[in-house]
C-alpha positions as CSV (number, residue, x, y, z in Angstrom):
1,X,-20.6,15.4,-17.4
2,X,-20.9,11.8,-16.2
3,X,-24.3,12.8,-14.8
4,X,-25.4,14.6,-17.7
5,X,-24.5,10.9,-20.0
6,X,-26.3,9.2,-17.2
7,X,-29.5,11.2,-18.0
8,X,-29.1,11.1,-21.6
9,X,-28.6,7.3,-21.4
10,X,-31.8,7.1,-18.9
11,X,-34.0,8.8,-21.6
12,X,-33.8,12.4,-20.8
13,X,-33.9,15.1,-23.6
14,X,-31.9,17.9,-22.8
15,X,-33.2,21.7,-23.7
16,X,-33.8,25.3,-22.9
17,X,-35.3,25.4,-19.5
18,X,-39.1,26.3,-19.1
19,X,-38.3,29.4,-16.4
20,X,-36.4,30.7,-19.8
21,X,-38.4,29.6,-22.5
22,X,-41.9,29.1,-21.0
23,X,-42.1,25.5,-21.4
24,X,-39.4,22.8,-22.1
25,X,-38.3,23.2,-25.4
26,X,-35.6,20.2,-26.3
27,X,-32.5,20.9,-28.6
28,X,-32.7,19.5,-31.9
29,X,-29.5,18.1,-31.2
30,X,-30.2,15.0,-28.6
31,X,-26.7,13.1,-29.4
32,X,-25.0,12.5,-26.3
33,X,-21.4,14.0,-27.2
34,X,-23.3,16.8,-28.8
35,X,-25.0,17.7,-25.7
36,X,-22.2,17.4,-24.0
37,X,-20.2,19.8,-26.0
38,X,-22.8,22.3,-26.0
39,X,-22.8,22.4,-22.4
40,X,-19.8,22.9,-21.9
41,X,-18.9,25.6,-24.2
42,X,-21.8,27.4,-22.9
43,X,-20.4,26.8,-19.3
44,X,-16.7,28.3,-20.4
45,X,-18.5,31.6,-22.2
46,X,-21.2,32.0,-19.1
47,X,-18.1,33.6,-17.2
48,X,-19.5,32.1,-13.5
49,X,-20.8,29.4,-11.9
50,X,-24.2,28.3,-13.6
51,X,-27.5,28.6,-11.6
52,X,-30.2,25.6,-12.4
53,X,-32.0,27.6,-15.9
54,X,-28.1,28.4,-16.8
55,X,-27.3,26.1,-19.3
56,X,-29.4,23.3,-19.7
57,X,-32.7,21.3,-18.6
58,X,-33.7,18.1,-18.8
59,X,-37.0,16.7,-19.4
60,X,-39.4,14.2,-21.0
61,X,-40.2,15.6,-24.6
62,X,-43.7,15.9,-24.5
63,X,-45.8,13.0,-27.0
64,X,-47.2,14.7,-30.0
């Protein structure tokens, strides 16, 4: 989780990934403690180790 507050902190938006949603769709939620949580009560109910489009993606949210 210190790498996912490292890419918060850097400017990243965290959010559904595009190979599940079709494009990269950021949370709502962008609070770094937030995120964190989120991630890691998805992580504890996924029930295995996460592949990359498991739990979350990070990206740039794109400039309306």
């Amino acid at each position: 989780m210190i790498i996912v507050r490292q890419l918060l902190n850097y400017g990243l938006k965290a959010g559904e990934s595009p190979y599940v949603a079709g494009d990269f769709v950021p949370w709502s939620l962008q609070e770094t403690d937030q995120v964190i949580q989120r991630i890691e009560t998805a992580w504890d109910e996924l029930g295995h180790e996460p592949n990359i489009w498991d739990l979350v993606w990070f990206g740039k949210a794109k400039q309306a």
